[in-house]
SEVEX-565865 format. One line per 2 residues: their letters; for each residue x, y, z of N, C-alpha, C. Coordinates in nm, 4 decimals. Example, Ala and Ser with C-alpha at 12.3 -4.5 7.8 and 13.67 -1.06 7.14 Angstrom:
REM SEVEX-565865
AS> 1.3190:-0.5690:0.7800:1.2300:-0.4500:0.7800:1.3200:-0.3300:0.7800 | 1.2850:-0.2250:0.7080:1.3670:-0.1060:0.7140:1.2900:0.0030:0.7870
END
This chain:
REM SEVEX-565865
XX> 1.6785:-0.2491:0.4771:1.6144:-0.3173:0.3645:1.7240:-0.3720:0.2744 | 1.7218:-0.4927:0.2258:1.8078:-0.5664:0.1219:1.7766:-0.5289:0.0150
XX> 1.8940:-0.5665:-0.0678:1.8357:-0.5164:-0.2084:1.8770:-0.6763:-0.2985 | 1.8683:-0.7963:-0.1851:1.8471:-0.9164:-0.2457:1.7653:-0.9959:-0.2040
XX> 1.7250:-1.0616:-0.2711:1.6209:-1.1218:-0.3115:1.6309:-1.2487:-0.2317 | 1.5820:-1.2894:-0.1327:1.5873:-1.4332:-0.0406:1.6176:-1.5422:-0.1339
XX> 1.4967:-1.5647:-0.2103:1.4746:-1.6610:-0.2449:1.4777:-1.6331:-0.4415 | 1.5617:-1.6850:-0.5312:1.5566:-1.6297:-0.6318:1.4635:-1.6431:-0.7357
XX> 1.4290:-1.7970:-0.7404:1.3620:-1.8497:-0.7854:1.1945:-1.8410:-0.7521 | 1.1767:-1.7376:-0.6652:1.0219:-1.6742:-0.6719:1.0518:-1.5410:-0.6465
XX> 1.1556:-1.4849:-0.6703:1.1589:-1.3613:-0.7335:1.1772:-1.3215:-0.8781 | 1.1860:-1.4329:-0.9468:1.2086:-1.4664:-1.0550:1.0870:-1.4521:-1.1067
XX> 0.9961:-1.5114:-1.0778:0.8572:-1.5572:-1.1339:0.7698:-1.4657:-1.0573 | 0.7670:-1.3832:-0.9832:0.7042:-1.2574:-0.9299:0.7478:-1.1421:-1.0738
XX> 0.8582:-1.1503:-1.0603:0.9012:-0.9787:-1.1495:0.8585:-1.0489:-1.3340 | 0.8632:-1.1768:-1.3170:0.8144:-1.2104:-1.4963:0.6407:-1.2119:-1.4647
XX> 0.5725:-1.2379:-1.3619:0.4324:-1.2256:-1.3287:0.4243:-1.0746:-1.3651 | 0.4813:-0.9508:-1.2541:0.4490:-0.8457:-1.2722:0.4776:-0.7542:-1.3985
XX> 0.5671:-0.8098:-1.4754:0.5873:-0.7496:-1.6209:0.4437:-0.8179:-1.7010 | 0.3765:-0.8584:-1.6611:0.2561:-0.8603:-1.7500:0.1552:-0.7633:-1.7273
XX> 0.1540:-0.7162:-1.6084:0.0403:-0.6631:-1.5348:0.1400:-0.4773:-1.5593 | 0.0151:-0.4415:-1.6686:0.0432:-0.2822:-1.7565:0.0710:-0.1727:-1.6007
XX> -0.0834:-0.1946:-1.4861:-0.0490:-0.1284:-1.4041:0.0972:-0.0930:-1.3396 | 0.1525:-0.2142:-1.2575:0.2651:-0.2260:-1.2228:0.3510:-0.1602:-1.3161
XX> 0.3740:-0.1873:-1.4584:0.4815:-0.1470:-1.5292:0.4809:-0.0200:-1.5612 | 0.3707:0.0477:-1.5370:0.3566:0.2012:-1.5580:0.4565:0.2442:-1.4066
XX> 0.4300:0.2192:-1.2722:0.4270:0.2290:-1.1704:0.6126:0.2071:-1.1222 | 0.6355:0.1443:-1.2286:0.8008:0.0458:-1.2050:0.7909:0.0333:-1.1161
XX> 0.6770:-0.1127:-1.0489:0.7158:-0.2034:-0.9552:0.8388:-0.2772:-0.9545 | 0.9170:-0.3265:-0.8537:1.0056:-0.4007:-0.8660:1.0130:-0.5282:-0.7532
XX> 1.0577:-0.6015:-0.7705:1.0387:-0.7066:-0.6402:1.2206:-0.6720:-0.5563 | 1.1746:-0.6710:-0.4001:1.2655:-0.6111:-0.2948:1.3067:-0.7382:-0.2616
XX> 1.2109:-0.8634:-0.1936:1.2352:-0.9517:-0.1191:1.1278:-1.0733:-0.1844 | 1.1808:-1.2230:-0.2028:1.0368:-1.2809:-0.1935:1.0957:-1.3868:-0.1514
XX> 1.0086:-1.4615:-0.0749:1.0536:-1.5640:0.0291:0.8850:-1.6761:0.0512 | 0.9213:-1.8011:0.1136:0.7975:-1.8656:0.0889:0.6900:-1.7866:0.1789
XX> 0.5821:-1.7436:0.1143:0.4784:-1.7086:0.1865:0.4788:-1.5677:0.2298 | 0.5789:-1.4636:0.1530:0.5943:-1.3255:0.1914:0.6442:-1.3119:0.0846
XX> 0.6690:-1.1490:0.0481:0.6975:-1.0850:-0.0797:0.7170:-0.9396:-0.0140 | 0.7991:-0.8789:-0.0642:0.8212:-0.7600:-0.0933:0.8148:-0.6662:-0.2219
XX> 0.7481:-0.5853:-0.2402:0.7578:-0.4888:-0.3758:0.8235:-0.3673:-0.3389 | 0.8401:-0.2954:-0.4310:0.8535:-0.1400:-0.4296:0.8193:-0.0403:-0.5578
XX> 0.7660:0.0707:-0.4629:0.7313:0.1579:-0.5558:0.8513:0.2578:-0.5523 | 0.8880:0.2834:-0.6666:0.9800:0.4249:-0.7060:0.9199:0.5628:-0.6746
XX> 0.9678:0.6534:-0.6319:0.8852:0.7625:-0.6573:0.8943:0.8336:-0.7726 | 0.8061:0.9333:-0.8090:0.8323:0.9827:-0.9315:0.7194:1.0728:-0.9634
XX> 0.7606:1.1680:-1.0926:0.6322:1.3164:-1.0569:0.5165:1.2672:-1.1417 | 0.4536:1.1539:-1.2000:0.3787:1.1144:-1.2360:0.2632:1.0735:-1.1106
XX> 0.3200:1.0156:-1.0046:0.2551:0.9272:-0.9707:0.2256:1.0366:-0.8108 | 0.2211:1.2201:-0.8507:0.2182:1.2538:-0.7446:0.0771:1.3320:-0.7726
XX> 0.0092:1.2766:-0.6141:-0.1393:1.2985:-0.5933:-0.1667:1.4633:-0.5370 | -0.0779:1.5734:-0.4827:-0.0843:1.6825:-0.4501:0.0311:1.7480:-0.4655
XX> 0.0120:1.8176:-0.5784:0.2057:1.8985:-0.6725:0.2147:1.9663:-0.5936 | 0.1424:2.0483:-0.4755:0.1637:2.1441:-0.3799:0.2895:2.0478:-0.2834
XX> 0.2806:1.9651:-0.2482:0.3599:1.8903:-0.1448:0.4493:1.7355:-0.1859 | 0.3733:1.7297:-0.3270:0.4353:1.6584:-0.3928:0.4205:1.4751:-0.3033
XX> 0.3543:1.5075:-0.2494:0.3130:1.3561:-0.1788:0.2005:1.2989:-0.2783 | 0.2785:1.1313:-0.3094:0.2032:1.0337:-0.3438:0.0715:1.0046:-0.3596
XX> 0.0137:1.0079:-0.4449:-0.1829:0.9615:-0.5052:-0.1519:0.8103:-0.4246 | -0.3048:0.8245:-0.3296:-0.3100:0.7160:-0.2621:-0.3482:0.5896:-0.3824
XX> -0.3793:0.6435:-0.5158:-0.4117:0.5180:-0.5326:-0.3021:0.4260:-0.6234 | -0.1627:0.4954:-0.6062:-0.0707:0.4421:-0.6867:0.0186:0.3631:-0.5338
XX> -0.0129:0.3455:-0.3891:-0.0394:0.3014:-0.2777:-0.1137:0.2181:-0.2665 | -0.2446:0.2408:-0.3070:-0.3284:0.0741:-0.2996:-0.2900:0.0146:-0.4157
XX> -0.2688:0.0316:-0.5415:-0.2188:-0.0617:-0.6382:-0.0569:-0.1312:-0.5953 | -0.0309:-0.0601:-0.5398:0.0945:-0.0957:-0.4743:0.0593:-0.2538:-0.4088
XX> -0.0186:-0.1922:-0.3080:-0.0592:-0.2969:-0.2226:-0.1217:-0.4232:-0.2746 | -0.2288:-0.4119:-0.3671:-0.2950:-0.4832:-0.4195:-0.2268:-0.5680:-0.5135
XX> -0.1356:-0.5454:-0.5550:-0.0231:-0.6157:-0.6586:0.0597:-0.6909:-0.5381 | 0.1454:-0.6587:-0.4359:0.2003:-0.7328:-0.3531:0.1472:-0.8054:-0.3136
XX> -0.0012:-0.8007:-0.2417:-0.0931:-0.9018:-0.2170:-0.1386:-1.0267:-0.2830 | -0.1745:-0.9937:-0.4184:-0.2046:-1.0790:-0.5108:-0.0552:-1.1404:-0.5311
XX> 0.0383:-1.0952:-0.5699:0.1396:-1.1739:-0.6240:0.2594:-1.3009:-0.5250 | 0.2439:-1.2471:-0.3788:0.2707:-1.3166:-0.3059:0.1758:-1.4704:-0.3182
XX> 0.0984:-1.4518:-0.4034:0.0389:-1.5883:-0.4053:0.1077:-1.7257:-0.4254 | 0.2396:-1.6346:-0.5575:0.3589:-1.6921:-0.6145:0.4395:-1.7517:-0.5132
XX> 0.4684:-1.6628:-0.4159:0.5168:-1.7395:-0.3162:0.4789:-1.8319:-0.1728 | 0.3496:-1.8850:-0.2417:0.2586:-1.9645:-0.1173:0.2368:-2.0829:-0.1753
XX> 0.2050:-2.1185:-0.3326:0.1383:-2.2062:-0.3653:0.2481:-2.2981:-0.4758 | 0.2279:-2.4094:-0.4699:0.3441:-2.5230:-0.5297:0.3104:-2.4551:-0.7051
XX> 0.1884:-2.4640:-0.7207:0.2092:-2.4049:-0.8601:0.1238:-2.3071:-0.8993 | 0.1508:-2.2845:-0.9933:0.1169:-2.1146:-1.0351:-0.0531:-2.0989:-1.0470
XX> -0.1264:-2.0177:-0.9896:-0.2616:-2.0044:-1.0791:-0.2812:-1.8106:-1.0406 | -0.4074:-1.8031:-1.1154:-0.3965:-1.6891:-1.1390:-0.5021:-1.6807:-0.9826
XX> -0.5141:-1.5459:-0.9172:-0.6240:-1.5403:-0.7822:-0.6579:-1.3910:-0.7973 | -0.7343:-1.3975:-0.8401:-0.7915:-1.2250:-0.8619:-0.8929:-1.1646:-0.7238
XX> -0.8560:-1.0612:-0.6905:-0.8489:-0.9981:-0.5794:-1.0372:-1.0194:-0.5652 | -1.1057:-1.0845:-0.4303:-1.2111:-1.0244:-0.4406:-1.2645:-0.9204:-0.3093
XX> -1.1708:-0.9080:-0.2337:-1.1840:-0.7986:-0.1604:-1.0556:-0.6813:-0.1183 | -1.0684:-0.5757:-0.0974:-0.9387:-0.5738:-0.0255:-0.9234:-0.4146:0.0423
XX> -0.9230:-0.4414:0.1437:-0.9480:-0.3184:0.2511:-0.7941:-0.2375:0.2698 | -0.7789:-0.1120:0.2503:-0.6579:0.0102:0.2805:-0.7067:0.0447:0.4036
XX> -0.6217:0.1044:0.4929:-0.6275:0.1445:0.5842:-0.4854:0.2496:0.5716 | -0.5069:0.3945:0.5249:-0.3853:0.4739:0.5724:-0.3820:0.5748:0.6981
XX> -0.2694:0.5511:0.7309:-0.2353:0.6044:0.8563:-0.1608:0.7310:0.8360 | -0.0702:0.7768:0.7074:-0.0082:0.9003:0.7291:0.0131:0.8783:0.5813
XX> 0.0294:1.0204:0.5278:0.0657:1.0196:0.4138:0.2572:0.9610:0.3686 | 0.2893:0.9160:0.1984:0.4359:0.8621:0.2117:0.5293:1.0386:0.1922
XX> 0.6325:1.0073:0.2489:0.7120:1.1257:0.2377:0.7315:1.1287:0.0874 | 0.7125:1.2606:0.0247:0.7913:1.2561:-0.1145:0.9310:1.2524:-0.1199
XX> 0.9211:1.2155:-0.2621:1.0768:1.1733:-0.3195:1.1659:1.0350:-0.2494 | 1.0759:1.0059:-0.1968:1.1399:0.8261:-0.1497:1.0622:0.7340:-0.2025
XX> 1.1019:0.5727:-0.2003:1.0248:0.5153:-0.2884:0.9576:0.4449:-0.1554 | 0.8561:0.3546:-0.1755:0.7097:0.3109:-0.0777:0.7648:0.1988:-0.0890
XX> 0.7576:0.0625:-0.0186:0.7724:-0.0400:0.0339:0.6376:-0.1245:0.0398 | 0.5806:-0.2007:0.0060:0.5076:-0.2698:0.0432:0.5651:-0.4368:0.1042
XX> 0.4931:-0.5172:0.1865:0.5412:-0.6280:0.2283:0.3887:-0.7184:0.2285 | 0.3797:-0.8144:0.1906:0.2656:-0.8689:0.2071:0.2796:-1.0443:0.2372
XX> 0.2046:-1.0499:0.3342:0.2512:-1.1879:0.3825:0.0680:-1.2926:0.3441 | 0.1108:-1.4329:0.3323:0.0032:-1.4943:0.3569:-0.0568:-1.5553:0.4672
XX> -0.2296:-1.5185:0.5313:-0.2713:-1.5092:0.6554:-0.3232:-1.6856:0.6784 | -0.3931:-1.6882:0.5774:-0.4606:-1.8565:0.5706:-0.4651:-1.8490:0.3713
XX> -0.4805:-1.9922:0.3583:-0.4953:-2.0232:0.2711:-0.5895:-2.1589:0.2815 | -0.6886:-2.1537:0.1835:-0.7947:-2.2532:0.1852:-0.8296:-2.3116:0.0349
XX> -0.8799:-2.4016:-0.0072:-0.9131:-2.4826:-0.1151:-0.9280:-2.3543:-0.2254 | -1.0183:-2.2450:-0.1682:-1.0661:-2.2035:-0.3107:-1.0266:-1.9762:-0.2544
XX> -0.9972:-1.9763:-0.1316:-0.9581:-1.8675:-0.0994:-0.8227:-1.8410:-0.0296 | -0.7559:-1.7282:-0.0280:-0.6605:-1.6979:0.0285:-0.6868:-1.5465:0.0619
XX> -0.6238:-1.4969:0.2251:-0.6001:-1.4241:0.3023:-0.4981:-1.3578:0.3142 | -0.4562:-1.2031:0.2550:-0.3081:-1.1729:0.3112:-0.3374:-1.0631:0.3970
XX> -0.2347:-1.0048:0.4209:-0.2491:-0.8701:0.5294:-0.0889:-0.8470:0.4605 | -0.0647:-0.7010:0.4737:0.0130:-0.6272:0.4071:-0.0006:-0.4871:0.4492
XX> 0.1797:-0.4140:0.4757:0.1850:-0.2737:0.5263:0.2553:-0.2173:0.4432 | 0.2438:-0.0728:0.3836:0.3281:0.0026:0.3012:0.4066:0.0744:0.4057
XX> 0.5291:0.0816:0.3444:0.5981:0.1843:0.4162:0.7322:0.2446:0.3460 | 0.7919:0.3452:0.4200:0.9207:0.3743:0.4074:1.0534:0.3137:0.3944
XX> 1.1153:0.3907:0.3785:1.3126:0.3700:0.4439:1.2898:0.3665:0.6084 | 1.2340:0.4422:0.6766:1.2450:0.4697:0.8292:1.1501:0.3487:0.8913
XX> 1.0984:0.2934:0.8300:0.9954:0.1566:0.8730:0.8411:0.2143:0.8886 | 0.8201:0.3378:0.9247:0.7361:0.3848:0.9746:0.5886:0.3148:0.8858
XX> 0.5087:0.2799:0.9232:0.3943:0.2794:0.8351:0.2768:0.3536:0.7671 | 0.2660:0.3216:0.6314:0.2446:0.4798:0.6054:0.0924:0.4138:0.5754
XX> 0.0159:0.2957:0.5142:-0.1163:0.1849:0.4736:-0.0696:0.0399:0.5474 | -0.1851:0.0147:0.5945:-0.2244:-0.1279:0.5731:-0.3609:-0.1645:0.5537
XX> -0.3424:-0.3315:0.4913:-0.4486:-0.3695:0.3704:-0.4489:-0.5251:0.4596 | -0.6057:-0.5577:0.4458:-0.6053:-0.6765:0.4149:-0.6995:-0.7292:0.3017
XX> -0.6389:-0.8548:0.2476:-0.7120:-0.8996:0.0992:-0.7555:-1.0361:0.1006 | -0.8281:-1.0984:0.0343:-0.9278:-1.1912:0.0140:-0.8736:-1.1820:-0.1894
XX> -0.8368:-1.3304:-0.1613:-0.8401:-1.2999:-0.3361:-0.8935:-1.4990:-0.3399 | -0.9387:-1.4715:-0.5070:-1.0097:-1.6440:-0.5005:-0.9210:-1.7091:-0.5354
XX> -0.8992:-1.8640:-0.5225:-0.7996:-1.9268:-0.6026:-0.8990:-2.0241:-0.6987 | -0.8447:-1.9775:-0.8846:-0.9396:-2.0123:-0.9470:-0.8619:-2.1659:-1.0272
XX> -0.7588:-2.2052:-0.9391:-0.6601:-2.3215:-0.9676:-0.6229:-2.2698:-1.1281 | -0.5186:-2.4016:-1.0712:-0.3887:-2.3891:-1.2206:-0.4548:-2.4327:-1.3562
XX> -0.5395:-2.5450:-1.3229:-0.5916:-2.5562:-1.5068:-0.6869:-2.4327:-1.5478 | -0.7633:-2.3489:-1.4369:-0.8073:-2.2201:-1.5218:-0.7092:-2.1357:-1.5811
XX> -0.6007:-2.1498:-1.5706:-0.4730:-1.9957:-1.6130:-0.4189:-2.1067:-1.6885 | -0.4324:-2.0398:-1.8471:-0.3570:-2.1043:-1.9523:-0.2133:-2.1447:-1.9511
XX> -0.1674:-2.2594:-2.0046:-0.0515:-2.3742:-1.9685:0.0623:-2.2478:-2.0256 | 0.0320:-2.1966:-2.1422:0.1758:-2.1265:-2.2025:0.2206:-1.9791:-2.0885
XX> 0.0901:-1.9814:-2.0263:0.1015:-1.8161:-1.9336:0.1779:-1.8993:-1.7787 | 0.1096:-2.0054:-1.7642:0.1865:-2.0270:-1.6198:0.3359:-2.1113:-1.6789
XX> 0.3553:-2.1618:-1.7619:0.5375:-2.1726:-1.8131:0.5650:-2.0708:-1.8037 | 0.5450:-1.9597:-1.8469:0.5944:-1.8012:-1.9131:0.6158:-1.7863:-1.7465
XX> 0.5180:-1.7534:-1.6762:0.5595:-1.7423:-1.5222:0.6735:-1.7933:-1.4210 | 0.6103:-1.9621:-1.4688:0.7152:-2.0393:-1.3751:0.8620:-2.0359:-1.4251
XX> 0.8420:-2.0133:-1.5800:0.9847:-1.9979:-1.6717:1.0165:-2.1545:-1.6713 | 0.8960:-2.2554:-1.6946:0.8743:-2.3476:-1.7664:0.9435:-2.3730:-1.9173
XX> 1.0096:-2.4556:-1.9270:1.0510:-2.5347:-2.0503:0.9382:-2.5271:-2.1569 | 0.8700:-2.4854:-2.2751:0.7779:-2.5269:-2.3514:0.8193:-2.6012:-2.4786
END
């Protein structure tokens, strides 16, 4: 795993997207990779965000927010300009629990994209690759003049 960023300029506007969104910033998402039409996040680990103190393994649902944030935000890296696409479906599928004390990986790529919907599919995982969730999502695209002009500058890191 790199710890640079492909493409800078939509990793740029992913990590100023995800500093708005309270979830993520509780979570210290960070962006791993973002490239046209794929994205990488990561989750940190940490004793907040642990779903069984007996074993200290990860709350699945700080895993689907995981997911659900990579999903949605890779949008950033699909579409010429910014709009907001709020999730309207989005299916987990876990396969094994994440090892504690490492941080989670998510990767989320775009499947199709259409006038008013978009498709991703996305796997969480480890350091070892292994897969620990996968998701696929349906989010709407509600175009750029619905998402206010000063929020998508603030994003794109637009001149105002």
């Amino acid at each position: 795993m790199t710890d640079v960023v492909t493409d800078k300029v939509l990793g740029d506007r992913v990590e100023r997207f995800i500093k708005t969104l309270n979830q993520a910033q509780e979570l210290g998402l960070t962006v791993v990779d973002a490239s046209s039409g794929q994205l990488t996040l990561q989750l940190p680990y940490s004793e907040k965000i642990i779903g069984n103190p007996e074993t200290g393994v990860i709350h699945g649902g700080a895993i689907t927010t995981l997911m659900d944030t990579t999903s949605g935000s890779v949008m950033i890296c699909a579409l010429d300009d910014f709009e907001l696409c709020p999730t309207l479906d989005l299916r987990v599928d876990y396969m094994r629990p994440a090892e504690p004390g490492k941080p989670v990986h998510a990767r989320a790529e775009i499947r199709k994209m259409t006038r008013n919907i978009a498709f991703t599919r996305c796997e969480a995982y480890q350091d070892n690759g292994e897969v620990i969730a996968t998701c696929v999502g349906t989010f709407m695209r509600i175009g750029k003049e619905a998402t206010p002009k000063s929020f998508r500058d603030m994003i794109t890191g637009a001149r105002q």
